[in-house]
C-alpha positions as CSV (number, residue, x, y, z in Angstrom):
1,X,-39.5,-106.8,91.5
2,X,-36.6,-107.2,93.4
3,X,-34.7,-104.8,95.9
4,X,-34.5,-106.9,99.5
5,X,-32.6,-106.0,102.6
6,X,-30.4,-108.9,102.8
7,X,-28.8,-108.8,106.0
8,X,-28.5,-111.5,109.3
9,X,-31.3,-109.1,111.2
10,X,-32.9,-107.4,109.3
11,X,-35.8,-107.3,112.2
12,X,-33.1,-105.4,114.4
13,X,-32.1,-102.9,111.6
14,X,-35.3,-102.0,110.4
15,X,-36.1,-101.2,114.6
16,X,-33.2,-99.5,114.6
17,X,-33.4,-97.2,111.4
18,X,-36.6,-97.6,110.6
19,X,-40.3,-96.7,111.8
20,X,-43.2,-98.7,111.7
21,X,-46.3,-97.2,109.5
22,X,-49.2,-97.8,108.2
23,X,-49.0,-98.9,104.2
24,X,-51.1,-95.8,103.0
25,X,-48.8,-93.2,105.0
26,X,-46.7,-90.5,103.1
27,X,-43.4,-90.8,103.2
28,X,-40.8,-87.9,102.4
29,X,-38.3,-87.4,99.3
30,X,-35.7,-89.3,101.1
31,X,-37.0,-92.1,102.7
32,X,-38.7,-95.5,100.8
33,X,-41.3,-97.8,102.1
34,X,-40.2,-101.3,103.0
35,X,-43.1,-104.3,102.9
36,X,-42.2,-107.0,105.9
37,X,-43.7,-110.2,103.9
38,X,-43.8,-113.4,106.7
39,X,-43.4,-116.2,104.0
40,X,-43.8,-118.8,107.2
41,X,-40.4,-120.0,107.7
42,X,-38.6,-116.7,106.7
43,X,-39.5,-113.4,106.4
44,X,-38.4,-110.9,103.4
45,X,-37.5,-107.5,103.5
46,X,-39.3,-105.9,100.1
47,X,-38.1,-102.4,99.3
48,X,-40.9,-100.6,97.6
49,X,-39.2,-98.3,95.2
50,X,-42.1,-97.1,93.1
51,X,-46.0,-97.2,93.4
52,X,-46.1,-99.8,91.0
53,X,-43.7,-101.9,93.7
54,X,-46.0,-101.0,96.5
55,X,-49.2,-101.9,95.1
56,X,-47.9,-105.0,93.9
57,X,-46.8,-105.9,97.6
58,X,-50.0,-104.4,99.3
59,X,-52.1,-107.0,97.3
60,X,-53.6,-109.4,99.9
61,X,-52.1,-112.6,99.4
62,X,-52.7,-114.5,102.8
63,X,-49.2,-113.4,104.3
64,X,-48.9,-111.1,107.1
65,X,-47.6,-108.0,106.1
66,X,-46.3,-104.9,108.5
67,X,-44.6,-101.6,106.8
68,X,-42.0,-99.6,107.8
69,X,-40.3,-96.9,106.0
70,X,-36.6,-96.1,106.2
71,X,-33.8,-93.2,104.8
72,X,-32.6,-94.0,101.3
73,X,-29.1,-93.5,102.4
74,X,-29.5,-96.4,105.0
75,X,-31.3,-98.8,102.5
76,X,-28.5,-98.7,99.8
77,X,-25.9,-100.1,102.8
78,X,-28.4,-103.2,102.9
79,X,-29.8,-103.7,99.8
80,X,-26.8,-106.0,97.4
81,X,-29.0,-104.5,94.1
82,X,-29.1,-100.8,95.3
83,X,-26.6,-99.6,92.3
84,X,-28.1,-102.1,89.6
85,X,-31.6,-100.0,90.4
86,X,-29.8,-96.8,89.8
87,X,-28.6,-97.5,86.9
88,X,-31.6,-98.6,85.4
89,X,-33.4,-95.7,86.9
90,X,-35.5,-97.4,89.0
91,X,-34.4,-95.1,92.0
């Protein structure tokens, strides 16, 4: 696990290029969930890349969660480990 939007606001991007959804909604070919986990005194930005990702950050923990989904091509812009991921063929 790994692949974070790490920008100043990511609250503002996610608004701005992404849409709010519900965790078991479909998503299309070109688009990626991303898990909003509030950790309390920060938030983080979890790009679910595979089920395997997803499940593992739909677990309930205790920690408000809200899912959004976003367009690949707007994730790898925001995302520091986008092209590490690729090459392993994780996306």
């Amino acid at each position: 696990m790994g692949l974070y939007i790490e920008i100043d606001d990511a609250t503002t991007w996610l608004i701005i290029k992404g849409t709010a959804i519900l965790q078991e909604d479909k998503i299309s070919d070109d688009e990626l969930k991303v898990c909003v986990v509030d950790n309390g005194n920060f938030k983080a930005y979890a790009v679910a890349f595979n089920e395997e990702e997803e499940t593992v950050f739909a677990r309930p923990d205790g920690r408000r969660k809200q899912w959004w989904k976003a367009k690949k091509k707007d994730l790898k812009l925001v995302c520091p480990l986008w092209n590490s991921y690729i090459k392993r063929g994780q996306l």
